[in-house]
C-alpha positions in Angstrom: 53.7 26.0 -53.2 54.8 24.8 -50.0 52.9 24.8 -46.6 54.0 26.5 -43.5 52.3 25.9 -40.2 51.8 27.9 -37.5 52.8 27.6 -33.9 49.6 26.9 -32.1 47.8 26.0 -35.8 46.6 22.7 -36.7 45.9 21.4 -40.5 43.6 19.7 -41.9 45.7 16.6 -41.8 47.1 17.3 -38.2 43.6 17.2 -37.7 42.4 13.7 -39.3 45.4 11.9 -38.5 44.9 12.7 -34.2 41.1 11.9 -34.8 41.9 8.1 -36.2 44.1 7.9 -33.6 41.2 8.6 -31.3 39.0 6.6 -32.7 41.3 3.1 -33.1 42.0 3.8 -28.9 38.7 3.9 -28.2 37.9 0.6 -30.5 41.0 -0.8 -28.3 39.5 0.3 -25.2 36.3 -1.3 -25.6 37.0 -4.2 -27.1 39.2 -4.9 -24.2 38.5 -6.3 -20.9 37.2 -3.8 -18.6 39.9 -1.3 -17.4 39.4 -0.2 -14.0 39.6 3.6 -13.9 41.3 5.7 -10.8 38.3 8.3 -10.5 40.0 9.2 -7.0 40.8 13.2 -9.0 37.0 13.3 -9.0 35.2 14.3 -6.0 32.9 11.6 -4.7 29.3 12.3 -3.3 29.6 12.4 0.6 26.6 9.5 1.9 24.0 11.2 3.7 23.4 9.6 7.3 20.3 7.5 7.2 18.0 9.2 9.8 16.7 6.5 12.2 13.1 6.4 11.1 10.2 7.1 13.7 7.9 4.1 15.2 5.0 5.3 13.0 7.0 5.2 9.4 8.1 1.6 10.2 4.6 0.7 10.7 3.6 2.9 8.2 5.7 0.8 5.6 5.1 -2.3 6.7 1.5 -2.5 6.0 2.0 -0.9 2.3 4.0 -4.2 2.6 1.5 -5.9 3.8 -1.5 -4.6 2.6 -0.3 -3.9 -1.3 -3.8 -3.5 -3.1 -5.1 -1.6 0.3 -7.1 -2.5 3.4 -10.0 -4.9 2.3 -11.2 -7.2 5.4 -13.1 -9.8 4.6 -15.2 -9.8 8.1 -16.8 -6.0 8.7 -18.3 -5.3 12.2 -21.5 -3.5 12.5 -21.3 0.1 14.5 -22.6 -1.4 17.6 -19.8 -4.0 17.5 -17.3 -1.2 17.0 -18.4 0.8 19.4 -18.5 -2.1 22.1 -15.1 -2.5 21.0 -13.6 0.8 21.7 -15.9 0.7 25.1 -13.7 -2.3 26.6 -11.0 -1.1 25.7 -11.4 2.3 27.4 -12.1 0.5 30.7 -9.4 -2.1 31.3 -6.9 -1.3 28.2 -4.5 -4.1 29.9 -7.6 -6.7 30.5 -8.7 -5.9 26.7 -5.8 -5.6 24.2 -6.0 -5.8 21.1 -4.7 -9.3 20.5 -7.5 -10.0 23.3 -10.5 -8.4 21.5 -9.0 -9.9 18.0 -9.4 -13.3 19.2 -12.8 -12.6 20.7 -14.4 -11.0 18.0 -12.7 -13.3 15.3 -11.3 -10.3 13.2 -7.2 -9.6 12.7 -5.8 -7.7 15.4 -5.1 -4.6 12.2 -9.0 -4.4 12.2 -9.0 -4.0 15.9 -5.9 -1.5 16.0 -7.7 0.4 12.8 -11.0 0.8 15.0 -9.0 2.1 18.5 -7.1 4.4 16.4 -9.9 5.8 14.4 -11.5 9.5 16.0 -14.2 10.0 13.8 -17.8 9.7 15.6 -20.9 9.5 13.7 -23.4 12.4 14.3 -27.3 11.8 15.2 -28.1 11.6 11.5 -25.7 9.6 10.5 -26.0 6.8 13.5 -29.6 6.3 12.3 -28.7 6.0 8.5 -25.9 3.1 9.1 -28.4 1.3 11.5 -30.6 1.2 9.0 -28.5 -0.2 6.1 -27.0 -2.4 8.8 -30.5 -3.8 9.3 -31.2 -4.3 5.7 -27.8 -6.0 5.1 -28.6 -8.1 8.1 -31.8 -9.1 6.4 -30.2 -9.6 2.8 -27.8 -12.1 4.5 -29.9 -13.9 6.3 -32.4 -14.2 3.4 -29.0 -15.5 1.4 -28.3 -18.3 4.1 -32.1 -19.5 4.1 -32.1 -19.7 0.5 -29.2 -22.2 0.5 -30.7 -23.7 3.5 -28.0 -22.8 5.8 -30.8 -20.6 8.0 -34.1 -20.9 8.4 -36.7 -18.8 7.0 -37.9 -16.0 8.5 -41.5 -14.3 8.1 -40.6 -10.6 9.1 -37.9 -10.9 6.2 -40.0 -12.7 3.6 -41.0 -9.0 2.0 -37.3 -8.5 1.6 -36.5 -12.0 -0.2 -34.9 -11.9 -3.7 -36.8 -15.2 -4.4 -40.3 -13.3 -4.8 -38.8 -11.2 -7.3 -37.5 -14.2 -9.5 -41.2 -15.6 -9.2 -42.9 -12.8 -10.5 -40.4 -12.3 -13.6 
């Protein structure tokens, strides 16, 4: 029985004998140094123009540079302080700037710019609730400084001493 093959009809060992060929290429290929490839048939990806980025987005990037783990300052003003702040600069911008009312109230110039930019106002409510705590945290550090003897003590803030509480445990 003989075979006869079809125009256009491969065999089974057409077949096996084109994929070794394959595969022993490919083996040469890769064991090869690399083989630079003309992809110049394929159509690259045109590069989109870089948009030149607005004043805020560079700022806005370079304090997520900055300020990775978030804002955090390690001195914190007290409303009346704040609000004295964006006073001045209101009436002479020029005469107080923020470098100006960084240096005078010995906080970074981003706490000062932070404060200027900021909108929000407390209503009547809420101005009496912060100068309240403010008070008390006024009083708990003060207490804190007398206890290590860095301040002296005080009798108004005596009631308010965490060393009267260790005394009656």
């Amino acid at each position: 029985m003989s075979r006869t093959t079809h125009p256009g009809v491969a065999t089974a060992t057409s077949v096996s004998m084109k994929n070794r060929s394959f595969h022993s290429t490919s083996a040469r290929l890769s064991e090869s140094p690399a083989v630079e490839r003309d992809d110049s048939a394929e159509p690259k990806p045109s590069p989109q123009p870089e948009r030149k980025r607005e004043n805020w987005q560079v700022q806005k990037e370079a304090l997520k540079v900055k300020f990775q783990d978030g804002w955090h300052p390690k001195k914190k003003l007290s409303p009346d302080a704040m609000e004295g702040i964006r006073h001045l600069h209101a009436q002479d911008p020029e005469r107080f700037s923020t470098p100006f009312l960084a240096n005078e109230f010995k906080v970074p110039a981003e706490a000062i710019r932070r404060i200027l930019k900021s909108k929000w106002r407390p209503s009547g409510e809420e101005v009496e609730d912060r100068r309240k705590r403010w008070e008390k945290r006024n009083v708990r550090i003060w207490n804190q400084m007398a206890e290590i003897g860095l301040r002296p003590k005080r009798k108004a803030f005596e009631k308010f001493s965490d060393a009267e509480k260790l005394d009656k445990k």
